[in-house]
C-alpha positions in Angstrom: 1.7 76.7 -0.8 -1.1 74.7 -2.3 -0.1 71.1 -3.8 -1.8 69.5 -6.4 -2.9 66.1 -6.3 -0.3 65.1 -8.8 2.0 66.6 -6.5 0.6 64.6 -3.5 1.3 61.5 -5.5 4.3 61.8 -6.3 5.7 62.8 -3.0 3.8 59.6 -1.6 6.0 57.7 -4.3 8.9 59.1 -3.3 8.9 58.4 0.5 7.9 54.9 -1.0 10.9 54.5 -3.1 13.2 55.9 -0.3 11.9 53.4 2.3 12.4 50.1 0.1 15.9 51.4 -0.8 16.3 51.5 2.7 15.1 48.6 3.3 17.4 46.5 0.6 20.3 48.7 2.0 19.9 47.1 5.6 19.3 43.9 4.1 22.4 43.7 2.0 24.3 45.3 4.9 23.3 42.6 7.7 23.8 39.8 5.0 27.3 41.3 4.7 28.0 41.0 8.6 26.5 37.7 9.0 28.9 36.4 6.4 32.2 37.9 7.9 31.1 36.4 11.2 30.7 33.3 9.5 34.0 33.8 7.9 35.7 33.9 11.1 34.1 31.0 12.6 35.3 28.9 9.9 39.2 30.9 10.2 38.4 29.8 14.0 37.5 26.1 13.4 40.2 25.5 11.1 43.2 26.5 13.4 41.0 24.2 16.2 40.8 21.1 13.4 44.9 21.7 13.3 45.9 22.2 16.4 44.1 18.7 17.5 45.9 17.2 14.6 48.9 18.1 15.8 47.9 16.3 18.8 47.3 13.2 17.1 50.8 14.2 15.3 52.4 14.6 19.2 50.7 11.7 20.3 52.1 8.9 17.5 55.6 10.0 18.1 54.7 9.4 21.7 54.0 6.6 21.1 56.8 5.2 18.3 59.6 6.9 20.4 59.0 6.8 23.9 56.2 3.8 24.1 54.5 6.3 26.1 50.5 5.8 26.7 49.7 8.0 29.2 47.6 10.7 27.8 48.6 14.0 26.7 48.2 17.9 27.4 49.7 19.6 24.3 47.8 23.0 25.4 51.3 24.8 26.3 52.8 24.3 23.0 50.2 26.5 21.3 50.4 29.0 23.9 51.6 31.6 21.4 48.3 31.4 19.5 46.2 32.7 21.5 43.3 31.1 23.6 43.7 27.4 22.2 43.8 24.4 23.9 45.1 20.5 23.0 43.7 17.5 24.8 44.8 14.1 23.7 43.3 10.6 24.7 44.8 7.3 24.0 42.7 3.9 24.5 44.8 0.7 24.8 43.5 -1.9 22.9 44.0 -3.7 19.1 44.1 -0.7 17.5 45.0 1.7 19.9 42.4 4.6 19.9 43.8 8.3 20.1 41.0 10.9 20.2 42.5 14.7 20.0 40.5 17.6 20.7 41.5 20.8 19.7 39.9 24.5 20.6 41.0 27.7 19.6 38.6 31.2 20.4 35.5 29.0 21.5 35.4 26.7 18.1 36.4 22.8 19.3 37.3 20.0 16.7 37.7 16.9 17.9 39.3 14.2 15.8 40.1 10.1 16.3 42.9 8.1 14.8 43.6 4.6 15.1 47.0 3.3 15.7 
């Protein structure tokens, strides 16, 4: 079969065509993916930011109710989340300093209140 040079051309446009679609294609699919992972993060970071509030929450009734100052593991009451943990330091002084750090599936928040 004998092609003509028309023929030539437009084949060579074709494979042209077919590779930049291709090439969008993987683009718009890897933008995709990035942005889920980056959608989880932020699902990640949120339940961290929360679960160290809830810290800061454990530690002021601490605090108010018990006059206790002694510094606080609230890890085992989010033990049904998943990997998450719940550290919670209180400074003495005028105001009191309580810094809470929360982590849940490798994202940390860690948050200061003043008391």
């Amino acid at each position: 079969m004998k092609y003509t040079e028309k023929q030539k051309g437009s084949l060579y446009l074709t494979v042209v065509l077919i590779g930049i679609v291709i090439a969008i294609a993987i683009g718009v699919i890897g933008g995709v993916v990035a942005g889920s992972n980056l959608v989880k993060g932020l699902g990640d970071s949120v339940r961290a930011f929360h679960i160290a509030d809830s810290g800061i929450d454990q530690a002021l009734y601490e605090l108010r109710i018990n006059n206790n100052t002694d510094d606080i593991n609230c890890s085992s009451d989010f033990s049904t989340y998943g990997v998450s943990t719940c550290t919670v330091d209180i400074i003495d002084g005028t105001p009191r300093i309580i810094k809470a750090l929360g982590s849940y599936n490798g994202s940390q928040r860690r948050i200061e209140s003043s008391y």
